[in-house]
C-alpha positions in Angstrom: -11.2 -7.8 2.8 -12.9 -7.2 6.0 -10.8 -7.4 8.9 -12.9 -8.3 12.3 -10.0 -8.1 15.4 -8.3 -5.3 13.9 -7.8 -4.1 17.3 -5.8 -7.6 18.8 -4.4 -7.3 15.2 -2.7 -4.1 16.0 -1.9 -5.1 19.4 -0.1 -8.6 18.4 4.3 -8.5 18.3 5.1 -7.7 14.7 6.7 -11.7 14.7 3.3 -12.7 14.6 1.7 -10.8 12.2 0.5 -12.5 8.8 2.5 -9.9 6.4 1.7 -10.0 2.6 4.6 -8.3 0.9 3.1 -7.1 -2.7 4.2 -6.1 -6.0 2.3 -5.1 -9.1 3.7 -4.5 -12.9 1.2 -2.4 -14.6 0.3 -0.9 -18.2 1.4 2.8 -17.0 1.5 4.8 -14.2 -2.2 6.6 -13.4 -4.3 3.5 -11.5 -7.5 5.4 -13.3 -6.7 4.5 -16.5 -3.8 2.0 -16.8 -4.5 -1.9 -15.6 -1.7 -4.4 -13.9 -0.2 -6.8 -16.1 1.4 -8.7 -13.3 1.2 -9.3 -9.5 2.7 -11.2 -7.2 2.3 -12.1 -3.1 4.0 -13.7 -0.3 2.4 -14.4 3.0 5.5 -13.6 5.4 4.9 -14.9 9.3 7.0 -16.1 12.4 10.0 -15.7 9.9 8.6 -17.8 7.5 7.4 -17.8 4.1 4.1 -19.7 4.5 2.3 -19.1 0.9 3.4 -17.3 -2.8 1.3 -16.0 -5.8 2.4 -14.9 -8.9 0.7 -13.8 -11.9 0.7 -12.5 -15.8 -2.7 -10.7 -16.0 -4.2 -10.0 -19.6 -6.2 -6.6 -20.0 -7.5 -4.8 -23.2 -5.3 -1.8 -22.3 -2.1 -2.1 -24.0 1.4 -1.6 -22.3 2.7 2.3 -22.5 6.6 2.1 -23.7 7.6 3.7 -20.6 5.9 0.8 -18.7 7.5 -1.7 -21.3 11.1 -0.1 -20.6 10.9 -0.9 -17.1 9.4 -4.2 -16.6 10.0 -5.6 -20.1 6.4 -7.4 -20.7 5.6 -7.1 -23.5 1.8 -8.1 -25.4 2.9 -11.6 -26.7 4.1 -12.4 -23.1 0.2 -11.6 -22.1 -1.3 -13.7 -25.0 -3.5 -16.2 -22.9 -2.6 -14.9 -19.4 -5.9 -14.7 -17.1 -8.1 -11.4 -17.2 -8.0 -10.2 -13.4 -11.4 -11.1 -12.7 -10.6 -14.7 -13.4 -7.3 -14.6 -10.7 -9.4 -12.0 -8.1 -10.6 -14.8 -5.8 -7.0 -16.8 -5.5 -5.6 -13.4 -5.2 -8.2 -12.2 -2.2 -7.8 -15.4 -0.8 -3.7 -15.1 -0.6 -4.4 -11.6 0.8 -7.0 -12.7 3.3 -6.8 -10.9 6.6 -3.0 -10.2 6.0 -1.1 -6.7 6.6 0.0 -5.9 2.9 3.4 -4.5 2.7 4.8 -2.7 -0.7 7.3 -0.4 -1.3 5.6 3.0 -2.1 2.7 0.9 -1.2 0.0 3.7 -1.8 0.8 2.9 -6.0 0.2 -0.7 -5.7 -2.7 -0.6 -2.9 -4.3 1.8 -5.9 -3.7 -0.2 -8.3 -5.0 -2.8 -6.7 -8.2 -1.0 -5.4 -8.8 0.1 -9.0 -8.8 -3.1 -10.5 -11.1 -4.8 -7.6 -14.0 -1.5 -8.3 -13.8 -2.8 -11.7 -14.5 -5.9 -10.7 -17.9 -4.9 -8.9 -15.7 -5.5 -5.4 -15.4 -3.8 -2.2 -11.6 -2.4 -2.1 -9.3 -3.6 0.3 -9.5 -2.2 3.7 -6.4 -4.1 5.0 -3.5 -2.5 6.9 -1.1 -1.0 5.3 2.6 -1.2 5.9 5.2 1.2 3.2 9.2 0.4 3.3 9.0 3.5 1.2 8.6 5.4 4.1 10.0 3.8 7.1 13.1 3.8 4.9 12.8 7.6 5.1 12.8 7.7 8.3 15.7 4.8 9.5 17.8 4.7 6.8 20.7 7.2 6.0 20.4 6.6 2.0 21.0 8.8 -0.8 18.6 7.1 -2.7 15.3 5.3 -1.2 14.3 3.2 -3.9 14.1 -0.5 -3.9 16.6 -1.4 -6.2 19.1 0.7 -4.1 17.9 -0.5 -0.9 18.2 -3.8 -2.0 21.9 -3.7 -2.7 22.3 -1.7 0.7 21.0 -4.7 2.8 23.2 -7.2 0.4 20.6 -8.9 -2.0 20.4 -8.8 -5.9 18.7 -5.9 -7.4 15.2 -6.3 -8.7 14.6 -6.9 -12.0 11.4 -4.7 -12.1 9.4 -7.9 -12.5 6.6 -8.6 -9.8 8.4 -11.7 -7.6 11.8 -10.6 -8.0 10.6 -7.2 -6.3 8.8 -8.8 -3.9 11.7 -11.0 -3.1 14.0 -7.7 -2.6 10.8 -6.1 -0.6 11.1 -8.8 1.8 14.6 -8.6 2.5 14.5 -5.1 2.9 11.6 -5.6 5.2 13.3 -7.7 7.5 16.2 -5.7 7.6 14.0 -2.4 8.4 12.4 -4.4 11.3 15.9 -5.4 12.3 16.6 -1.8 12.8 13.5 -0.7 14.4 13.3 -3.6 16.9 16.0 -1.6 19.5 14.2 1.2 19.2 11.1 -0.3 21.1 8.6 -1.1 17.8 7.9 -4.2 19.2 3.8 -4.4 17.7 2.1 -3.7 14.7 0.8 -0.4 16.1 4.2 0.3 16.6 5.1 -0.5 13.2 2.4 1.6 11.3 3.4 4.7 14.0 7.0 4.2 12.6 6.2 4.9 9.4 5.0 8.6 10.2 8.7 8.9 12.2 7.4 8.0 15.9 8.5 5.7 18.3 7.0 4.4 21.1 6.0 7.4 23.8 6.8 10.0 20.7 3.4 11.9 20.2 0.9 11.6 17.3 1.4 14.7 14.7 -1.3 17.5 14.8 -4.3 15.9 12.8 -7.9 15.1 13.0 -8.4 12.3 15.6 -10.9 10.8 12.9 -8.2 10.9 10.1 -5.6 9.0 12.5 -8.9 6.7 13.9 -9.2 5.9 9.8 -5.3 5.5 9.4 -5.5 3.1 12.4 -7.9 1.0 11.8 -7.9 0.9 7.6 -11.7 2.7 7.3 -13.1 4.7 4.7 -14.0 7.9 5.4 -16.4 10.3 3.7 -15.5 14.0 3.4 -17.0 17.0 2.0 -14.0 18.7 0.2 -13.5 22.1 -1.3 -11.2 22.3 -4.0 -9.9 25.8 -4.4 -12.5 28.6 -5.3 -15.1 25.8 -5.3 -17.9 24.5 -3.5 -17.3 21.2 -1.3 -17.3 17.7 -3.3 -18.9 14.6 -1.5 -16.4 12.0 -1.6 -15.0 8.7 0.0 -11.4 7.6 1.0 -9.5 5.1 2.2 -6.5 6.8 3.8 -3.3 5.5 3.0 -0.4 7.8 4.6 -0.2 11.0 6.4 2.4 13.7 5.5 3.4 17.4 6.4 3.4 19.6 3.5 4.9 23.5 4.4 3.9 23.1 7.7 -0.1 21.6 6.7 -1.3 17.8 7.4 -1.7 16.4 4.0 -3.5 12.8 3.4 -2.6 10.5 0.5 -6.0 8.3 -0.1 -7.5 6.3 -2.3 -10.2 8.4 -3.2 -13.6 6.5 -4.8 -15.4 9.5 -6.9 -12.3 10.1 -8.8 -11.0 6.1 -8.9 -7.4 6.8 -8.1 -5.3 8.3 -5.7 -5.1 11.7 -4.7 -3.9 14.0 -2.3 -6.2 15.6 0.4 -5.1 18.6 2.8 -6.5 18.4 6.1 -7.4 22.7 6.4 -9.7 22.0 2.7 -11.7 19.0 4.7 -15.4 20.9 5.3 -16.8 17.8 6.9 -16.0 14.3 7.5 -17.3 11.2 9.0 -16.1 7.6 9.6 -18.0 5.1 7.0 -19.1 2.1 8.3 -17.0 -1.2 8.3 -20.8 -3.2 7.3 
């Protein structure tokens, strides 16, 4: 989905942001192979829940037991459930212009992604908020995942099925933005700056201004890439998260030649070049 303001998007107080918290269920775990079996949505604004969407989705690929141990869906539960193609415009219509929000949201944006190239779609070029991460950074935990999380901000574990995890995501959500509110993240930019550890006046870590431009405002980019002791590869991103790996910027994208996501160091980018939005 196209986003036209992005800018008075990332300007607006976080209240007022259309937030579409987001959980998939899939087959397995690698995006370029495996398929969702379930999704589910809720458009979160002004403190309100404003719009839901769940979903069993049917695909050829059949559910890895590691996948069936976690999320218990199993193939009869999929017998007659829509293909994804046939729940892709409801789904982009939910989604709209909103800020998705996930819990190690790189995962499900992939996932996602993955399954809307199959489709013959443009991926998703929304902003992208993790809990994953600002929990990192604002929560003294031992342990960052949601389940645990949830039961930290005093709501029922997760049941590892697509609402009920959103349902915990939003709690924990509100409760992250609870914490972050007296520290002066008071707007989206704010918000999306938070997730890399900075507050407001902290400044921006030591990266390419294009990669943080891209980060910003959700575009692809396209980088030549040299993988080690070869020549560089052509590709297309959409950055996701920036991280700091032994001292070296480190991107996590949603990379288009390969159909999943991978992770690109900043030193091992040859060229690179904003894609345009049209």
């Amino acid at each position: 989905m196209l986003i036209a303001d992005r800018s008075a998007l990332l300007g607006a107080p976080i209240m007022d942001v259309p937030f579409v918290l987001l959980d998939i269920e899939s087959t397995g775990l690698k995006p370029e192979e495996d398929r969702i079996c379930e999704i589910a949505l809720m458009r979160w604004q002004h403190g309100q829940i404003v719009h839901t969407f769940e979903a069993l989705v049917s695909s050829a690929r059949p559910i890895a037991p590691d996948a069936y141990a976690v999320n218990g869906i199993s193939a009869d539960m999929l017998a007659g459930a829509p293909e994804f193609e046939l729940i892709m415009a409801p789904l982009l219509d939910a989604i709209g212009d909103g800020v998705l929000v996930a819990h190690n949201a790189p995962f499900d944006v992939c996932f996602l992604n993955a399954e809307l190239v199959r489709a013959g779609q443009r991926p998703l070029n929304n902003v992208v908020v993790d809990t994953l991460s600002l929990a990192r950074h604002f929560l003294r935990r031992d342990r960052y995942n949601l389940g645990a999380l949830a039961q930290h901000v005093g709501v029922a574990r997760p049941q590892h099925r697509a609402m009920s995890d959103v349902e915990a995501l939003l709690a924990v959500f509100a409760h992250l933005l609870r914490q972050l509110e007296p520290l002066g993240v008071e707007t989206l930019e704010d918000l999306l700056r938070a997730q890399g550890g900075l507050l407001p006046g902290d400044l921006e870590p030591a990266a390419d201004p294009m990669v943080l431009e891209a980060l910003r405002q959700g575009r692809q980019l396209r980088i030549a890439y040299r993988t080690k002791g070869g020549d560089p590869i052509l590709r297309t991103i959409l950055p996701l998260e920036l991280h700091m790996a032994d001292g070296l910027p480190r991107v996590i994208a949603y990379c288009f030649l390969r159909n999943s996501q991978r992770t690109f160091y900043l030193d091992r980018i040859a060229e690179m070049m904003l894609v345009d939005e049209g």
